[in-house]
N, C-alpha and C positions, 0 to 999 in steps of 0.2 A: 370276343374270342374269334380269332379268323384261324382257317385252315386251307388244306390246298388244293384243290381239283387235279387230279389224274388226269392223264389222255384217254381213260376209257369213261371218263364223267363221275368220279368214285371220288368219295371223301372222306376222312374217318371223322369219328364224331368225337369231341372232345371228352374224354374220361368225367369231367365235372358235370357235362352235360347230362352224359350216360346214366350217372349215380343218381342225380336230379332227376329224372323221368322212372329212372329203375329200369332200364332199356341192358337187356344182356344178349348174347348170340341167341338168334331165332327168333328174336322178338320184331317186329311188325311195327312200321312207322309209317306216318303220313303225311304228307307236305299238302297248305291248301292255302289259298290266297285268303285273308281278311276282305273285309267291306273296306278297307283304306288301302287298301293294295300292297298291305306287304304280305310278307309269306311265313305262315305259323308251320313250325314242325311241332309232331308231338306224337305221341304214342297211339297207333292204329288201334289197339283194341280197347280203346275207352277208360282204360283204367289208369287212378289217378296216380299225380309223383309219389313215387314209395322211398322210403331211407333205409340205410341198411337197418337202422332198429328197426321199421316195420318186419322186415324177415326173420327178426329175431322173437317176434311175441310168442308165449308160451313155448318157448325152446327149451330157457332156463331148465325148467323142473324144481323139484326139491331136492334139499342137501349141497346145493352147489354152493363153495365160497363167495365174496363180496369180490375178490382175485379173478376171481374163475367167472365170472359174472361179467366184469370189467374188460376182459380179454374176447370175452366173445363179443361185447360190444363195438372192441378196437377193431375185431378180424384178425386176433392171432391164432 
């Protein structure tokens, strides 16, 4: 996935990537070279890739439809 360097050194980070780490405004990233010399980004405060269902556990509640359930898992 490539993207494009700004003249002030700025890149956005691809939406698939973002969702994949769980990275939203104000979150904290890191760039650090490997033992093989590439360069890992990944999330500064240690915590692991989240999915949007991880932000959903124990939201549900009781009484909610199978409909109503499914819709939250989409993000409508």
């Amino acid at each position: 996935m490539a993207t494009t360097v700004t003249q002030k050194g700025q890149v956005t980070i691809p939406k698939p990537i973002r969702d994949h780490l769980g990275i939203k405004p104000g979150s904290k990233v890191e760039f650090r070279r490997a033992a093989d010399g590439s360069i890992v980004f990944e999330r500064a405060d240690g915590q692991k890739s989240s999915s949007r269902f991880a932000d959903l556990v124990g939201s549900a509640g009781p009484g909610l439809s199978t409909d109503e359930i499914m819709a939250m898992t989409r993000g409508e």
